[in-house]
N, C-alpha and C positions, 0 to 999 in steps of 0.2 A: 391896437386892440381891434378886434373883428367886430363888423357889423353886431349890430342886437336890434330888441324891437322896444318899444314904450314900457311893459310890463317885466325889464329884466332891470338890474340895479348894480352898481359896484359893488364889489366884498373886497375888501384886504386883508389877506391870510398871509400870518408871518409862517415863513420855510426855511430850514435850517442852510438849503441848498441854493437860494437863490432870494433872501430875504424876501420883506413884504412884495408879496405878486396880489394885485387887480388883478379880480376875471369879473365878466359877468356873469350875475345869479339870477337865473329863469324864475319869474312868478312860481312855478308848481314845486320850486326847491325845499325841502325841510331846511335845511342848513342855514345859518345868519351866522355872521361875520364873528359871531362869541361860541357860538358850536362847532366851528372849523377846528382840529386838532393845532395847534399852535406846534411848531417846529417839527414838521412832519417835511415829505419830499414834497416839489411841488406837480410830479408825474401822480402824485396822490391825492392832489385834493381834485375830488367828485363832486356832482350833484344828483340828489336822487329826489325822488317824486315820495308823498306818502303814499302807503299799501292799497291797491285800490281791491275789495273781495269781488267775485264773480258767483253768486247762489242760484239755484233753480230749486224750485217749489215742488217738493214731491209729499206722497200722503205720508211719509214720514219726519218732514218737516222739511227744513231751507237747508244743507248742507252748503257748504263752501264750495266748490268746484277748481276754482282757480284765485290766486293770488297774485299781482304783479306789480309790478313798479318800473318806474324807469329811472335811467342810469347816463348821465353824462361828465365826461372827462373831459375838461376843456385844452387842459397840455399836449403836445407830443411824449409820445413813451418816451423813456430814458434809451431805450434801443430802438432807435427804426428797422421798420421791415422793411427789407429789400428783396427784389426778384430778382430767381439765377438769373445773369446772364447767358 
């Protein structure tokens, strides 16, 4: 298992493809160990951050601007990319 820091935690998510897999789950993760889809692939389980908005103040009020999130996939793809040689 790959380095982490203090603030990430074990998860085990059962996968159809590779039974229960450990990964660690980042502090900023939504997902806990009972919200992971159960028997899903394991090139599928993610971590994603909650929505964080971006507003600016204008005289017609606070619009949104931006929304984002981040996104982490801790597996290998099911296909590696390779470069022609």
């Amino acid at each position: 298992m790959p380095d982490h820091d203090n603030s990430s935690r074990p998860v085990t998510v059962p996968t159809c493809d590779h039974g229960p897999v450990t990964v660690w789950e980042p502090d900023w993760c939504t997902g806990s160990e009972t919200e992971h889809q159960p028997g899903g692939y394991r090139v599928d389980v993610t971590h994603a951050s909650p929505d964080y908005e971006f507003t600016v103040s204008t005289s017609r009020g606070t619009p949104v601007v931006l929304r984002a999130c981040s996104n982490s996939a801790p597996s290998p793809s099911a296909h590696p990319v390779t470069s022609p040689s």
